[in-house]
VMD Tcl script that builds the backbone (N, CA, C; Angstrom):
set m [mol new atoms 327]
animate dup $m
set s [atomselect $m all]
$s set {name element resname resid chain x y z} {
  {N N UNK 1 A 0.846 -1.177 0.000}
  {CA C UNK 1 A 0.000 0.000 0.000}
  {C C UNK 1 A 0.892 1.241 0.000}
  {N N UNK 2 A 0.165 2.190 -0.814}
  {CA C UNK 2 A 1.507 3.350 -0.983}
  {C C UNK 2 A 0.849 4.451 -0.329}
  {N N UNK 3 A 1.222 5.213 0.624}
  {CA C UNK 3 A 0.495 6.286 1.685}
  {C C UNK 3 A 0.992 7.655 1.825}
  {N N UNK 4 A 1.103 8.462 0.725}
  {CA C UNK 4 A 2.242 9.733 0.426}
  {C C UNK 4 A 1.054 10.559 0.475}
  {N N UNK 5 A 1.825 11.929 0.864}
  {CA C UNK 5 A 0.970 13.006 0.712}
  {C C UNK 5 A -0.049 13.468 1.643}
  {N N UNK 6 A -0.905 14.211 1.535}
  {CA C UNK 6 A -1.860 14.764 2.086}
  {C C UNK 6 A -3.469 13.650 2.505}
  {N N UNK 7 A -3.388 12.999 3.956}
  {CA C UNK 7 A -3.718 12.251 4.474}
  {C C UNK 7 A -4.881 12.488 5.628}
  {N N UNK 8 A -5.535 11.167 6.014}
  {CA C UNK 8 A -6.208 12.207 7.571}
  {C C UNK 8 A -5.634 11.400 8.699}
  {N N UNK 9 A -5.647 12.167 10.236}
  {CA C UNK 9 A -5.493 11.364 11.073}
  {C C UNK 9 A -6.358 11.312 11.830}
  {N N UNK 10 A -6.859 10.317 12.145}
  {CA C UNK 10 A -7.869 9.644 12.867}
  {C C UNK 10 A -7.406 9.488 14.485}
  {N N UNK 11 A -8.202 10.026 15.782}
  {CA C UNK 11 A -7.706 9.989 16.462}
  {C C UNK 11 A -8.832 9.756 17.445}
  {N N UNK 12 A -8.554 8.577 18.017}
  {CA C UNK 12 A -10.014 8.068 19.497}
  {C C UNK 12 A -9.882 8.097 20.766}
  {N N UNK 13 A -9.836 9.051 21.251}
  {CA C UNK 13 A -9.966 9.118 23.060}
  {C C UNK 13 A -11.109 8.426 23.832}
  {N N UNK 14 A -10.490 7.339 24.400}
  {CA C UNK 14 A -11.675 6.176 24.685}
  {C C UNK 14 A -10.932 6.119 26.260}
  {N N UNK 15 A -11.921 5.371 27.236}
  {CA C UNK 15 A -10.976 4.670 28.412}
  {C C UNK 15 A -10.672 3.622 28.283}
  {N N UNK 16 A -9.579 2.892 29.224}
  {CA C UNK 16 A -8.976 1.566 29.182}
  {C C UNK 16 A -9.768 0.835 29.748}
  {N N UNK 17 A -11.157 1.314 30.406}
  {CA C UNK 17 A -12.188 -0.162 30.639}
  {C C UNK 17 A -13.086 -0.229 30.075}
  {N N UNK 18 A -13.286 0.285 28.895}
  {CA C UNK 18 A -14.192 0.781 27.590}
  {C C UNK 18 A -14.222 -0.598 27.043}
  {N N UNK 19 A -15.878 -1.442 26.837}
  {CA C UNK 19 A -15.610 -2.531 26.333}
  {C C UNK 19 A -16.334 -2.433 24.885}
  {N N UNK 20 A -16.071 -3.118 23.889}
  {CA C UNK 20 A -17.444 -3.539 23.020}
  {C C UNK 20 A -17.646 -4.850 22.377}
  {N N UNK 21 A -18.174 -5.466 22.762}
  {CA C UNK 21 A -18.563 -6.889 22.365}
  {C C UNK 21 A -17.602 -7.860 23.322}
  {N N UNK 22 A -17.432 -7.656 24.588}
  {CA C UNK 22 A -16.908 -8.126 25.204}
  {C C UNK 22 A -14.936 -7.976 25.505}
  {N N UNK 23 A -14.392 -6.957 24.505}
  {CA C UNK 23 A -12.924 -7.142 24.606}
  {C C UNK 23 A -13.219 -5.785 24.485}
  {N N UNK 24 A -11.626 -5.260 24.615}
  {CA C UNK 24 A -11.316 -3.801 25.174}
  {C C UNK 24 A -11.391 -2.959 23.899}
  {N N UNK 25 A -12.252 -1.532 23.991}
  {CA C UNK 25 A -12.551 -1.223 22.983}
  {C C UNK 25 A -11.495 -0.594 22.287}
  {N N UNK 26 A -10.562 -0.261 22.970}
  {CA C UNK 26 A -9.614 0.167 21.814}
  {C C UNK 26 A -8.676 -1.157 20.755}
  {N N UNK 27 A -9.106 -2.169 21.183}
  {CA C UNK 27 A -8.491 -3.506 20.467}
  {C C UNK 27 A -9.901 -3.459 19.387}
  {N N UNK 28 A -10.511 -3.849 19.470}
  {CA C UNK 28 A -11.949 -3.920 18.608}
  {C C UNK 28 A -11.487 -2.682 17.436}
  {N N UNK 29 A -11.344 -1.334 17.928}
  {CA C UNK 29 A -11.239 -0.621 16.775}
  {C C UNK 29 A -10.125 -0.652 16.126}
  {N N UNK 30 A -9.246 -1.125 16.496}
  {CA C UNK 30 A -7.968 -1.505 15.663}
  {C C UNK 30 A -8.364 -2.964 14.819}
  {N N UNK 31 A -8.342 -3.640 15.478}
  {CA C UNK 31 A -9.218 -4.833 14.281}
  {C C UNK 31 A -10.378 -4.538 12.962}
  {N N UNK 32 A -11.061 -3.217 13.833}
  {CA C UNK 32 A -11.939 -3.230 12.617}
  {C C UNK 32 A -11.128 -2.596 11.694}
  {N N UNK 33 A -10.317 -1.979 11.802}
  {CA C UNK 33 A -9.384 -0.987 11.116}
  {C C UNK 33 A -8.716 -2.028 10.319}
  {N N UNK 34 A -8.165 -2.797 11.137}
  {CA C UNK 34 A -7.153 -3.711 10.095}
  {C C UNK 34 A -8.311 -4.477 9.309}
  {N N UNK 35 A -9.501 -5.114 9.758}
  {CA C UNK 35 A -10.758 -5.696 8.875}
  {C C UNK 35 A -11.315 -4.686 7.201}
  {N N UNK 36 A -11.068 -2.886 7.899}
  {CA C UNK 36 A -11.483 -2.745 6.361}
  {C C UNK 36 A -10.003 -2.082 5.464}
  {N N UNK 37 A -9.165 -3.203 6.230}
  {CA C UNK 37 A -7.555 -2.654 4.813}
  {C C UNK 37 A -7.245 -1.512 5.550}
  {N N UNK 38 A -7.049 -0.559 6.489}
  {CA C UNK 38 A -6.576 0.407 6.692}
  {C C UNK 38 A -4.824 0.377 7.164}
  {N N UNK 39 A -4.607 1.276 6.906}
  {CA C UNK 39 A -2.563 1.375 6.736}
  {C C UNK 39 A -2.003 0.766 7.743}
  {N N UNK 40 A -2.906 1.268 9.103}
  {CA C UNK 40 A -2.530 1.109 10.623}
  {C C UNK 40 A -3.060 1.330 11.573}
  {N N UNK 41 A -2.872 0.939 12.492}
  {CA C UNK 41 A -3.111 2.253 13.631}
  {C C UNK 41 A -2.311 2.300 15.103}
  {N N UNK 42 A -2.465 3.269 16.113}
  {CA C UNK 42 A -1.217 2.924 17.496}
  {C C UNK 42 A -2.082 3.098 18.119}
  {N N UNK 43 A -1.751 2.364 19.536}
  {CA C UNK 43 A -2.804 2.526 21.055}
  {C C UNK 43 A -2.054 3.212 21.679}
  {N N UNK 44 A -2.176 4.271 22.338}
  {CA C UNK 44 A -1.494 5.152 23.370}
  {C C UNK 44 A -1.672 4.546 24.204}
  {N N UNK 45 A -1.549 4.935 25.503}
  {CA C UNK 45 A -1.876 4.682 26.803}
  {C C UNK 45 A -1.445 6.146 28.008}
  {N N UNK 46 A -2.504 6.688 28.008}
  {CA C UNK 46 A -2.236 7.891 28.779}
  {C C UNK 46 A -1.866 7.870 30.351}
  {N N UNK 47 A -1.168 8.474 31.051}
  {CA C UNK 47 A -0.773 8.664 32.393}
  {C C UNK 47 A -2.141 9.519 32.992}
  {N N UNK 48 A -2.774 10.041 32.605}
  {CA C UNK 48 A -3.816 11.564 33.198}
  {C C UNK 48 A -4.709 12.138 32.138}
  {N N UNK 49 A -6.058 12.166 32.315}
  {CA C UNK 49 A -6.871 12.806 31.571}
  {C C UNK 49 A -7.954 13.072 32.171}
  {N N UNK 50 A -9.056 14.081 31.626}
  {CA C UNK 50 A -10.398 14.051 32.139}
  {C C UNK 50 A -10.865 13.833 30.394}
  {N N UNK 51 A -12.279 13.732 30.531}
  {CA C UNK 51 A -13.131 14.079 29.583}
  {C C UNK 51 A -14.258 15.316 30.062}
  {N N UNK 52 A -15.292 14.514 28.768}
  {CA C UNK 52 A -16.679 15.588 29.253}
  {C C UNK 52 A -17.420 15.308 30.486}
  {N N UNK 53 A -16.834 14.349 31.312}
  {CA C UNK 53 A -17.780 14.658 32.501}
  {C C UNK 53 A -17.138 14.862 33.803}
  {N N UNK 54 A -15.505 15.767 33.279}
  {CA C UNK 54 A -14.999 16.369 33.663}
  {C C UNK 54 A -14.324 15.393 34.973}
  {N N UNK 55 A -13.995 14.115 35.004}
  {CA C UNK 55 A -13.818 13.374 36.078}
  {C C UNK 55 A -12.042 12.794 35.720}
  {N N UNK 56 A -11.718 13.033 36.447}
  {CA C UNK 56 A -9.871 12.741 36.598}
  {C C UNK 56 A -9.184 11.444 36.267}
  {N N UNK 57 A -8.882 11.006 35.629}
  {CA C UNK 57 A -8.453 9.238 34.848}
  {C C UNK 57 A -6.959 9.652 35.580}
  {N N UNK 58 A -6.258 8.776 36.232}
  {CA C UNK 58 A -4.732 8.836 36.775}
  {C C UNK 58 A -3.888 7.755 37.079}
  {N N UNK 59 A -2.697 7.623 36.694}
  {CA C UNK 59 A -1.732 6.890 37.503}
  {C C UNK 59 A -1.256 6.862 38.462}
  {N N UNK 60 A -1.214 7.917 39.179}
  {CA C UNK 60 A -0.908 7.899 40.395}
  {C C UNK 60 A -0.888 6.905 41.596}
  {N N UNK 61 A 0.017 6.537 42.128}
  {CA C UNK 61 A -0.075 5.151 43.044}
  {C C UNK 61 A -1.208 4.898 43.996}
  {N N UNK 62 A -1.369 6.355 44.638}
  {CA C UNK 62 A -2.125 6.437 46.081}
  {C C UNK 62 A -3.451 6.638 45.028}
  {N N UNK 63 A -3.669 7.271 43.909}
  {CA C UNK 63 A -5.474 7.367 43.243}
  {C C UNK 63 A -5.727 6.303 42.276}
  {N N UNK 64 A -5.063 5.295 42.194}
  {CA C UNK 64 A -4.632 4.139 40.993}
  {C C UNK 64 A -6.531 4.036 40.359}
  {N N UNK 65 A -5.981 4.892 38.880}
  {CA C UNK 65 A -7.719 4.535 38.498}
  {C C UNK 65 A -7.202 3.621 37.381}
  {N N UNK 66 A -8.710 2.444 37.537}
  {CA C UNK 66 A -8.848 1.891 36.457}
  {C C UNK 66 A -9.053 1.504 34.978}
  {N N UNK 67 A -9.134 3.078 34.494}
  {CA C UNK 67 A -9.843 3.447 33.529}
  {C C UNK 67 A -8.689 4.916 32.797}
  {N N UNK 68 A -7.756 4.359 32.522}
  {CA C UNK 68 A -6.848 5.656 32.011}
  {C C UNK 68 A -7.070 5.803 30.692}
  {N N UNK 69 A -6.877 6.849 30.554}
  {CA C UNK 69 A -6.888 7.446 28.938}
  {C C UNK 69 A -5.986 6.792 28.029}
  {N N UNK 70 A -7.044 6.131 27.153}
  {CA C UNK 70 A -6.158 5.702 25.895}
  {C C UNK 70 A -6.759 6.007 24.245}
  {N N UNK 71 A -5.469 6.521 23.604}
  {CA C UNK 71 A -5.622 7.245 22.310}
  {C C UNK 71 A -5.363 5.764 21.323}
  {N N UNK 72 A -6.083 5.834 19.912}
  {CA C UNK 72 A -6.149 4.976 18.991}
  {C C UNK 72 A -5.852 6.050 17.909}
  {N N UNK 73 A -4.631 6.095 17.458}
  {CA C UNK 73 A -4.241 6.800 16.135}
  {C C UNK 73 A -4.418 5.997 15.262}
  {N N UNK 74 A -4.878 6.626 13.917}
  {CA C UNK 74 A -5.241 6.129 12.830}
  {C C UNK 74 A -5.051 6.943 11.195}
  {N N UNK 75 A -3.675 6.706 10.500}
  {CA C UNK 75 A -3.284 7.789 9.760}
  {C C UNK 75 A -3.466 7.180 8.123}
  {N N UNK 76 A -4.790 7.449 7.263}
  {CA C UNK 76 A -4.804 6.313 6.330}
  {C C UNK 76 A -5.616 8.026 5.401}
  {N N UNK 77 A -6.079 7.324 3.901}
  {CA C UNK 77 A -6.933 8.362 2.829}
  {C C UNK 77 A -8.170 8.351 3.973}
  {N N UNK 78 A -8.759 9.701 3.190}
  {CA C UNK 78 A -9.910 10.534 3.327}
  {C C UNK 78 A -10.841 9.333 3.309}
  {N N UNK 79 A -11.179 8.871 2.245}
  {CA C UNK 79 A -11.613 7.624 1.790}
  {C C UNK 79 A -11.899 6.652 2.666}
  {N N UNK 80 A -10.960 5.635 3.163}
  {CA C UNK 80 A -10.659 4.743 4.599}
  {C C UNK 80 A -11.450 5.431 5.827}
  {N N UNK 81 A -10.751 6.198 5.935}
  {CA C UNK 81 A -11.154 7.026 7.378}
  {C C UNK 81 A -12.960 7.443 7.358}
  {N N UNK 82 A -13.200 7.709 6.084}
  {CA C UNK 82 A -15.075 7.764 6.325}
  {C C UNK 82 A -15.738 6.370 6.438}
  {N N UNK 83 A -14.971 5.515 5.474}
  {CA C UNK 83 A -15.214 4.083 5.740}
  {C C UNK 83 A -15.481 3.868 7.459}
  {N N UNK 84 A -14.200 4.034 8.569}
  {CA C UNK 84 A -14.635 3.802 9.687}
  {C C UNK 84 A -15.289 4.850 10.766}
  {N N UNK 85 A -15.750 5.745 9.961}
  {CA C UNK 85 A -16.327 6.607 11.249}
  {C C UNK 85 A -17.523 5.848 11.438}
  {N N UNK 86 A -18.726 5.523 10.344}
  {CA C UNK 86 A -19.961 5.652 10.965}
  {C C UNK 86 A -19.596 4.429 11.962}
  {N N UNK 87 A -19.150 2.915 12.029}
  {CA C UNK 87 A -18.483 2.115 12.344}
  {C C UNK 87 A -18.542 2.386 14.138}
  {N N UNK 88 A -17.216 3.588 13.917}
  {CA C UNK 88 A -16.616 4.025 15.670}
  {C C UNK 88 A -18.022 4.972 16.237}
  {N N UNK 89 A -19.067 5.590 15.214}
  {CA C UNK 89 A -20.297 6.103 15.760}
  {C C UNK 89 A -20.853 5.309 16.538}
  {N N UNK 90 A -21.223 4.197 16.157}
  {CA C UNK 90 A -21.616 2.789 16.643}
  {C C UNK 90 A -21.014 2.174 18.235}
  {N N UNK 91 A -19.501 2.058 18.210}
  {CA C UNK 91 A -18.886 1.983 18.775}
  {C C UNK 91 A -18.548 2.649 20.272}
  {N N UNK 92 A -17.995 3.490 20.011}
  {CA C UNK 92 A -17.878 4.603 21.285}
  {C C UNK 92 A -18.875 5.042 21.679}
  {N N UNK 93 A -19.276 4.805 22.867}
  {CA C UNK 93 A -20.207 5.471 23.969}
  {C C UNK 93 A -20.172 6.591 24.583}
  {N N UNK 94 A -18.883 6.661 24.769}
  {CA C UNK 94 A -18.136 7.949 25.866}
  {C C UNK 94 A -16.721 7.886 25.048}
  {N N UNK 95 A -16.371 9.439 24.785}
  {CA C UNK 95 A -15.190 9.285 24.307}
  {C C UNK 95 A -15.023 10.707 23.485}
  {N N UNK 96 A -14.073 10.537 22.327}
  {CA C UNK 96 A -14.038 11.863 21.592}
  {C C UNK 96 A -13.180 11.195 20.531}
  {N N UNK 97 A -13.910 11.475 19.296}
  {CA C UNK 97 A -13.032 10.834 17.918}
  {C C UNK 97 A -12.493 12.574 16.984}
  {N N UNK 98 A -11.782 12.345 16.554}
  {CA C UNK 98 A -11.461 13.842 15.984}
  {C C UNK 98 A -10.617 13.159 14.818}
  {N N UNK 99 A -10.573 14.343 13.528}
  {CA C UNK 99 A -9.965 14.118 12.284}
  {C C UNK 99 A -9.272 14.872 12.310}
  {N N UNK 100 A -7.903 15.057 11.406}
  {CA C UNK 100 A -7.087 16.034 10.844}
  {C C UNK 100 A -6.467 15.626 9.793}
  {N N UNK 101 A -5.929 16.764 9.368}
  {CA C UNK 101 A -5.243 16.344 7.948}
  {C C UNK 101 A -3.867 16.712 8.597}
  {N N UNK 102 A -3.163 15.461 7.846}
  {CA C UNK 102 A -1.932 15.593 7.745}
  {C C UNK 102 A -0.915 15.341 6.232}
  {N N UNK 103 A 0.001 15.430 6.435}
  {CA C UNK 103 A 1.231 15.075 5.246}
  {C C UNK 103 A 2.006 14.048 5.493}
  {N N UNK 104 A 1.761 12.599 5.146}
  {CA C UNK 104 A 2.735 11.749 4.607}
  {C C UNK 104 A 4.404 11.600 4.265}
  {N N UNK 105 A 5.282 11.810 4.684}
  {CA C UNK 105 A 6.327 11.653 4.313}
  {C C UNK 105 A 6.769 10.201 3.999}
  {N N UNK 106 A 7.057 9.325 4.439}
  {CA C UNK 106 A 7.365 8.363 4.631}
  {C C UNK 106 A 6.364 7.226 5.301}
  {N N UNK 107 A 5.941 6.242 4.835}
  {CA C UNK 107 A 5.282 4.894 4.962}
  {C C UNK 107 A 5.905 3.938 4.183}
  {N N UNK 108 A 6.486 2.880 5.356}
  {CA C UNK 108 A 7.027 1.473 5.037}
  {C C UNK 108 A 6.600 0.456 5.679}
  {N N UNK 109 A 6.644 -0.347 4.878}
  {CA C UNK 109 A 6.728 -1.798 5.672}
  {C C UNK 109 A 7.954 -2.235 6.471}
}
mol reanalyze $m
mol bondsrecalc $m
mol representation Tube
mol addrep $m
């Protein structure tokens, strides 16, 4: 697959006890990703976040939450990326999906 140029990035702020169909939802959307041909994608794993209901996700030893912020990057065509939104509509319950465009330099196997 050849991935140059002017691209989008796909990006899912989900929590780490976020399920769907029984396994962790940020694994599910990477599968579906790899299910419809898409380039790639990375799982973050955040130290600290809130969302919209403004509630504190942390590592911290003494507040050890269960539920930390984790990002699902996803850098593939315009094309692909509408392919999986309605998909992650479905998907995510709580969360925040966002697009951008980016520039391609380099993609290898």
């Amino acid at each position: 697959m050849t991935l140059e140029g002017d691209q989008k990035l796909l990006r899912v702020f989900v929590g780490e006890a976020d399920r769907w169909k029984g396994v962790p939802l940020y694994e599910a959307i990477v599968n579906e990703a790899r299910a419809l041909g898409m380039a790639g994608a990375t799982v973050v794993k955040g130290f600290m976040g809130f969302g919209a209901k403004a509630h504190i996700h942390t590592a911290k030893l003494l507040e050890l939450s269960l539920d930390l912020p984790v990002i699902v990057e996803i850098v593939d065509t315009e094309e692909r990326v509408a392919r999986l939104l309605p998909k992650l509509s479905e998907m995510v319950k709580e969360g925040l999906v966002t697009e951008e465009k980016v520039r391609v330099h380099i993609y290898r196997a």
